[in-house]
C-alpha positions in Angstrom: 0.0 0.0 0.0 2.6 2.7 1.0 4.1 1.7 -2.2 1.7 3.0 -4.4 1.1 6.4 -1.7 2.5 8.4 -4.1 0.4 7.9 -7.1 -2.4 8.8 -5.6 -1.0 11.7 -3.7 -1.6 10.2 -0.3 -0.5 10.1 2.7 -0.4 7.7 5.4 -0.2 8.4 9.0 -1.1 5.1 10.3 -2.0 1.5 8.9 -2.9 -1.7 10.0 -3.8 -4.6 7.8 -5.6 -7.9 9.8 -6.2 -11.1 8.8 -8.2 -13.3 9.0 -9.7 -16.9 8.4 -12.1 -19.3 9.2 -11.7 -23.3 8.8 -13.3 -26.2 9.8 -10.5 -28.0 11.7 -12.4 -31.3 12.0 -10.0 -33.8 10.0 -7.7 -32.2 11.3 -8.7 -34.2 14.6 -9.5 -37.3 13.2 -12.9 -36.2 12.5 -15.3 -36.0 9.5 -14.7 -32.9 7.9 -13.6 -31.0 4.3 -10.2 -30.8 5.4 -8.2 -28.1 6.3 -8.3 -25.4 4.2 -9.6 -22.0 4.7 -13.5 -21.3 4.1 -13.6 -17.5 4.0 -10.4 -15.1 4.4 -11.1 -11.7 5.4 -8.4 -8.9 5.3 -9.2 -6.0 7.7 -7.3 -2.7 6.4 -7.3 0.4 8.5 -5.6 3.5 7.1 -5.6 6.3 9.0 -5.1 9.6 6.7 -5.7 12.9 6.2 -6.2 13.0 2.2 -9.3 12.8 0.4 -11.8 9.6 1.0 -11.4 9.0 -3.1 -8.0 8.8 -3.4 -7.0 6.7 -0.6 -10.3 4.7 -1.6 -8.3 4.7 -5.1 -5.0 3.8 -3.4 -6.8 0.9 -1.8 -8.3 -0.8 -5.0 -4.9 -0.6 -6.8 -3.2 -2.0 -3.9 -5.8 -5.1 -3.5 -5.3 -5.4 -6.7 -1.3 -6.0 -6.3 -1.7 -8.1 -3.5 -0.4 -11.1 -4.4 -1.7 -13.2 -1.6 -5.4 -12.0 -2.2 -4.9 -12.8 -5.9 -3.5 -15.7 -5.4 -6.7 -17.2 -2.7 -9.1 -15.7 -5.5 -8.0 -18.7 -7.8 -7.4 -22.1 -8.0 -3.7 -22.2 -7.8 -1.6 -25.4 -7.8 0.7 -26.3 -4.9 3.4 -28.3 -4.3 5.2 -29.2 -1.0 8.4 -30.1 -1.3 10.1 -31.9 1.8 13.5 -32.9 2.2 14.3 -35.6 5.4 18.2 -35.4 6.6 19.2 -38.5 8.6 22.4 -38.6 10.4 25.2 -40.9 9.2 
């Protein structure tokens, strides 16, 4: 976000981004459930400035829109784990 400030001429006193998510932990316990992953993610930004509502509205939009997490929960995106196990001797 305070990368892209500038552009929209504005400033930022204060911000705060929190996330969250939700998730039915079930199988996780050896219960019936969908698995692990996340149901809903919500990200909670707080921006504390003094320029106008429409810009840093503006400012906002662009910067969801560069988010790469965001963009990257929006779509089905393939993922690989990759594990390596080191043994002594």
């Amino acid at each position: 976000m305070a990368q892209f400030a500038p552009l929209y001429q504005v400033i930022i006193e204060d911000a705060d981004v929190d996330l969250r998510v939700e998730f039915d932990d079930a199988e996780k316990h050896g219960l019936p459930g969908p698995g692990a992953a996340f149901q809903n993610v919500i990200f909670r930004v707080k921006i504390k400035s003094p320029s106008p509502v429409e810009q840093v509205e503006k400012l906002l939009t662009h910067a969801e829109r560069g988010c790469h997490a965001a963009q990257s929960l929006r779509a089905a995106v393939p993922v690989t784990v990759e594990t390596e196990i080191i043994s002594p001797g």
